[in-house]
N, CA, C and O of each residue as an XYZ file, in Angstrom:
296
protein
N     103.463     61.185     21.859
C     104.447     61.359     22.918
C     104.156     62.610     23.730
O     104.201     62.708     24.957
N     103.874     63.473     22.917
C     103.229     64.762     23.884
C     102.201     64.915     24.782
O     101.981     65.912     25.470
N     101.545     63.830     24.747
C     100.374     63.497     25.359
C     100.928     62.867     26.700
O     100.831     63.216     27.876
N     101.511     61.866     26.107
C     102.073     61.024     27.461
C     102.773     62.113     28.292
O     102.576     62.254     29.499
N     103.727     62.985     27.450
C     104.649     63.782     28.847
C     103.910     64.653     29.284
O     104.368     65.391     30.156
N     102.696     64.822     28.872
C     101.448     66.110     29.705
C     101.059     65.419     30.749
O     100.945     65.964     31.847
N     100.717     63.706     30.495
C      99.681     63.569     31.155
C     100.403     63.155     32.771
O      99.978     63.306     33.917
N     102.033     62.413     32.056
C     103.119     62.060     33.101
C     103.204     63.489     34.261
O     102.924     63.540     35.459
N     103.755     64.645     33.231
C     103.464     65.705     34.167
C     102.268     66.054     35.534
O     102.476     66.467     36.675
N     100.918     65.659     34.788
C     100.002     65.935     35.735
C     100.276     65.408     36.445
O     100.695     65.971     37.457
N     100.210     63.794     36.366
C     100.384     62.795     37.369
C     101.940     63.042     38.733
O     102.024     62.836     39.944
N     102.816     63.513     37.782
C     104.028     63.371     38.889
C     103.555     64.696     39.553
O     103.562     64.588     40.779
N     103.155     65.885     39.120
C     103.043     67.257     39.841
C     101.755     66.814     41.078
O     101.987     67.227     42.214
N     101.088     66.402     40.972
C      99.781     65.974     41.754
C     100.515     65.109     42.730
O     100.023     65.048     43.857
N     101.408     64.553     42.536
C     101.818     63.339     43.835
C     102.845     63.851     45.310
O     103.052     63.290     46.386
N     103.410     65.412     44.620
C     103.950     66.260     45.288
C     103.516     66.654     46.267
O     102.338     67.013     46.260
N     104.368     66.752     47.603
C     103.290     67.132     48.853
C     102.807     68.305     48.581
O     102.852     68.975     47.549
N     102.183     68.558     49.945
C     101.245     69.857     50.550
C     100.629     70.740     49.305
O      99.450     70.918     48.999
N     101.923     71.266     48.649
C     101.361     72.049     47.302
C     100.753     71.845     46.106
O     100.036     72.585     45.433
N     101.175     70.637     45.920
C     100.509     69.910     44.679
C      98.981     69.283     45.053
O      98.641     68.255     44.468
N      98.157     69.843     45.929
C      97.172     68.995     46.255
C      96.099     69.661     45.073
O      95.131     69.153     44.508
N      96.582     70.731     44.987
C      95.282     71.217     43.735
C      96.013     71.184     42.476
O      95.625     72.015     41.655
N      96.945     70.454     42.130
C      97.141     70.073     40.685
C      98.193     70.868     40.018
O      98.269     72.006     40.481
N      99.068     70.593     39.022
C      99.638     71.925     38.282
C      98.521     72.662     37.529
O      97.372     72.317     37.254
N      99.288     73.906     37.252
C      98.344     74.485     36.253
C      98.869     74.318     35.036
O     100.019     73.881     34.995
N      98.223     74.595     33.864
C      98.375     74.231     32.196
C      99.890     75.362     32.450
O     100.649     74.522     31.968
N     100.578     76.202     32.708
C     101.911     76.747     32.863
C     102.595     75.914     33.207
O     103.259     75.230     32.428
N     102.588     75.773     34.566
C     103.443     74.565     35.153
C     103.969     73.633     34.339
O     105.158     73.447     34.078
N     102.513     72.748     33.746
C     102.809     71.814     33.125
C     103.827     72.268     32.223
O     104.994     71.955     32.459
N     103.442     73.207     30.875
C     104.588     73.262     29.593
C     105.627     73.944     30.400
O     106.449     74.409     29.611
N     105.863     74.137     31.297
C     107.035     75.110     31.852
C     108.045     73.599     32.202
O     109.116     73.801     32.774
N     107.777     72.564     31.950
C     108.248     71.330     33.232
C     108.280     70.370     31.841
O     109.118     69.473     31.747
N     107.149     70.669     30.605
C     107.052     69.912     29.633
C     108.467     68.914     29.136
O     108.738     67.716     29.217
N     109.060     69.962     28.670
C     110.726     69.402     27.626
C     111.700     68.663     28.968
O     111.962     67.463     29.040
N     112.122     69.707     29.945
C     112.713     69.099     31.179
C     112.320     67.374     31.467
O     113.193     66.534     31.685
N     111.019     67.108     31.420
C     110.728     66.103     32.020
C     111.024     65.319     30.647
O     111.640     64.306     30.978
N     110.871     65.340     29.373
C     111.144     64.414     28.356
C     112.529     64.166     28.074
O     112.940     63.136     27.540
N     113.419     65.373     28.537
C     114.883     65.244     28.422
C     115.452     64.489     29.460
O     116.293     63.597     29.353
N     114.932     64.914     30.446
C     115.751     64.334     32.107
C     115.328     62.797     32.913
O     115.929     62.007     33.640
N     113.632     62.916     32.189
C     113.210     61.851     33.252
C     112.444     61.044     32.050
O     111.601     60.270     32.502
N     112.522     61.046     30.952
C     111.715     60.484     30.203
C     111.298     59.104     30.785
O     110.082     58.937     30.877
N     112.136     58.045     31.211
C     111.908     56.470     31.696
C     110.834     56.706     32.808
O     109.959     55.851     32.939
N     110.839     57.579     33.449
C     110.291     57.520     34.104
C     108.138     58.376     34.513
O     107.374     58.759     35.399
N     108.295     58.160     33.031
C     106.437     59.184     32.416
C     105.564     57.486     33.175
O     106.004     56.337     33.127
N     104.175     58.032     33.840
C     103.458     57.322     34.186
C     103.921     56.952     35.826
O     103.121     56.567     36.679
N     105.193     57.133     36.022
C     105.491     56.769     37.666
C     105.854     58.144     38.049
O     106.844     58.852     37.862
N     104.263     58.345     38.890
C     104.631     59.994     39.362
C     105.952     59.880     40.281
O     106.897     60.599     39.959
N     106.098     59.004     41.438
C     106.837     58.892     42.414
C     107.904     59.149     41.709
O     108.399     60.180     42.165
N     108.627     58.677     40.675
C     109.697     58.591     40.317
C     109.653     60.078     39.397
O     110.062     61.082     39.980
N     109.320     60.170     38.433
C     109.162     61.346     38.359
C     109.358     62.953     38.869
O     109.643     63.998     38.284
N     109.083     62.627     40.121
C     108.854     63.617     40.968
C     110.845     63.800     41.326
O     111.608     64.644     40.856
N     111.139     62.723     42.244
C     112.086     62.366     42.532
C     113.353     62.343     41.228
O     114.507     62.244     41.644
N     113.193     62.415     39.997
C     114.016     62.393     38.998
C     113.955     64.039     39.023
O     115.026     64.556     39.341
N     112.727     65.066     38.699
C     113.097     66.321     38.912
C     113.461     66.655     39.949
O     113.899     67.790     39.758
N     113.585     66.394     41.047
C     114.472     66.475     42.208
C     115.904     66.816     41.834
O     116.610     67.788     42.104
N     116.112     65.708     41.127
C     117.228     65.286     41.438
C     118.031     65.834     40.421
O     119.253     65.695     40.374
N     117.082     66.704     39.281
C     118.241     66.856     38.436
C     118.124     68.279     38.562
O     118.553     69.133     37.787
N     117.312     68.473     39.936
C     117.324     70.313     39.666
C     118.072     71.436     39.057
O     117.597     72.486     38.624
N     119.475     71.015     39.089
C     120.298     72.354     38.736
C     120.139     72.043     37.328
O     120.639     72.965     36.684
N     119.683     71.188     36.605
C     119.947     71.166     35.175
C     118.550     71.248     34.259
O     118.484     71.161     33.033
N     117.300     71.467     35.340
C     116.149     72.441     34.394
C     116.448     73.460     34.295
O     117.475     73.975     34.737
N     115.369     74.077     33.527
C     115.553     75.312     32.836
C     114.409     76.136     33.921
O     113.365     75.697     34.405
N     115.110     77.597     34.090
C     114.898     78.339     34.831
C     112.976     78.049     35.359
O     112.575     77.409     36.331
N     112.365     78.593     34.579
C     110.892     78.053     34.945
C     110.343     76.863     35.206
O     109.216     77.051     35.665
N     110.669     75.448     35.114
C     110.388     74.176     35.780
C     111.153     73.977     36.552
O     111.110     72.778     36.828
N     112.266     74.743     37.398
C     112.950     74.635     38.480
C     112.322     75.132     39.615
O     112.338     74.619     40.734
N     111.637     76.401     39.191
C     110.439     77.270     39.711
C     108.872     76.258     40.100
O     108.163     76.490     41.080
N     108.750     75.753     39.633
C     107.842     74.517     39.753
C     108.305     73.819     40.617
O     107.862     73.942     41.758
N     109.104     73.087     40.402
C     109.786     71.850     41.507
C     109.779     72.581     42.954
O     109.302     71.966     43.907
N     110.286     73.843     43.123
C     110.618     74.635     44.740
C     109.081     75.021     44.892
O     108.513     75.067     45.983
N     108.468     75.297     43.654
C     107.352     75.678     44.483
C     106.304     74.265     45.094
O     105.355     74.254     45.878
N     107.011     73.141     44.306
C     105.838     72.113     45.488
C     106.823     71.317     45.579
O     107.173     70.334     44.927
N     107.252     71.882     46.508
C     108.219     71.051     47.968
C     109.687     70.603     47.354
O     110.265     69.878     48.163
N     110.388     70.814     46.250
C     111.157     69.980     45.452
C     112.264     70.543     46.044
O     113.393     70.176     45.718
């Protein structure tokens, strides 16, 4: 399962405009890790959705993957 929410991560952080064109970094990722298994789990493998699920649940990550999301475009 940890694998999948790394790899979901890459995939949804990469689909993010302008900023995400060079990828998260290995921070990003575990900074976004738990958030994304708690908030968006249904949605690992569909970056689009993904992306759009941390959107959407912004006020309820945790301080450093909120920091992620604003920094590519969220």
């Amino acid at each position: 399962m940890k694998v999948s929410i790394l790899t979901a991560l890459l995939l949804a952080t990469t689909a993010l405009p302008a900023a995400a064109q060079s990828g998260p970094t290995p921070q990003e990722q575990m900074a976004c890790r738990s958030d994304a298994g708690k908030f968006c789990a249904e949605h690992i493998g569909k970056p689009p959705q993904m992306n759009a699920c941390l959107r959407e649940n912004k006020s309820k990550l945790s301080d450093g993957c909120r920091k992620v999301v604003d920094s590519h475009g969220g």
